[in-house]
Every structure is written in structure tokens, then in C-alpha cells.
N, C-alpha and C positions, 0 to 999 in steps of 0.2 A: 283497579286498585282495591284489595282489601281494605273492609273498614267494618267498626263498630255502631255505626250510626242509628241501623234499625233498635240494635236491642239497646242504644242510650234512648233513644226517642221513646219506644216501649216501655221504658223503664219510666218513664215520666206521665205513661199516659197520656203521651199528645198521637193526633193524627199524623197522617203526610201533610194535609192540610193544612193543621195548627203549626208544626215543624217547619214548612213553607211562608207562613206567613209571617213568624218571627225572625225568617232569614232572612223577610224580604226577596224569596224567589219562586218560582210555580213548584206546584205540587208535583208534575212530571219531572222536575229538575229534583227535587226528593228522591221522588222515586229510580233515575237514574243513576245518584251515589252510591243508593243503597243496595242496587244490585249489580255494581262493580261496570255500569257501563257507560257513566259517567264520571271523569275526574276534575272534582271541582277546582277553582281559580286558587289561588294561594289567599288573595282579600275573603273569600268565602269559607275555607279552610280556618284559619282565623277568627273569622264568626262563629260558626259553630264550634269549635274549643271553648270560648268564650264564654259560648251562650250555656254548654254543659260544664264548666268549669274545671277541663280539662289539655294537660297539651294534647298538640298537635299529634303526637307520635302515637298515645294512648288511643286515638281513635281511627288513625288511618296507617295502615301498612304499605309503604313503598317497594316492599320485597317482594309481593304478590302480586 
């Protein structure tokens, strides 16, 4: 699935790392949204809307 996550987190100036640690999941698990070959849980999904203060829609594309 498409998504905005690299350039929200970029945009904040966090690592995968730092991005990881405020989700509460590994930096590989970052890393795997971000380049569309992991789709995270709906509770995770969630999180990070949350945590960029964004909906859901705004950062993930279900089309692609």
C-alpha cells in the first residue's frame, strides 16, 4: 500500500529509529511501511495518524 509516512517522519526530523520507538515497534517494521511491503495492523494505523495528527486516509492509500 501506498503511503506518506517517509516524508511525514522526514518532515519532523525523526529517524526510523526515533519513528519506531514512538510507535512502540522495530525500526524494520518502519522500514517495511515505508516501502510499501508491509501493511500495518488497523491499531497501528491509528497510531501513527495520531501521533502526525492526521487521518488515516491522508497518509495511507488503499488504491495502490
Amino acid at each position: 500500500m501506498k503511503n506518506a509516512l517517509r516524508e511525514l517522519r522526514e518532515a519532523q526530523g525523526w529517524s526510523q529509529g526515533e519513528l519506531a520507538t514512538r510507535l512502540d515497534v522495530s525500526r524494520q517494521t518502519v522500514n517495511a511501511i515505508e516501502t510499501g511491503k508491509y501493511d500495518p495492523s488497523l491499531p497501528l494505523a491509528f497510531r501513527i495518524a495520531r501521533l502526525f495528527g492526521q487521518p488515516i486516509e491522508a497518509i495511507f492509500d488503499p488504491e495502490s
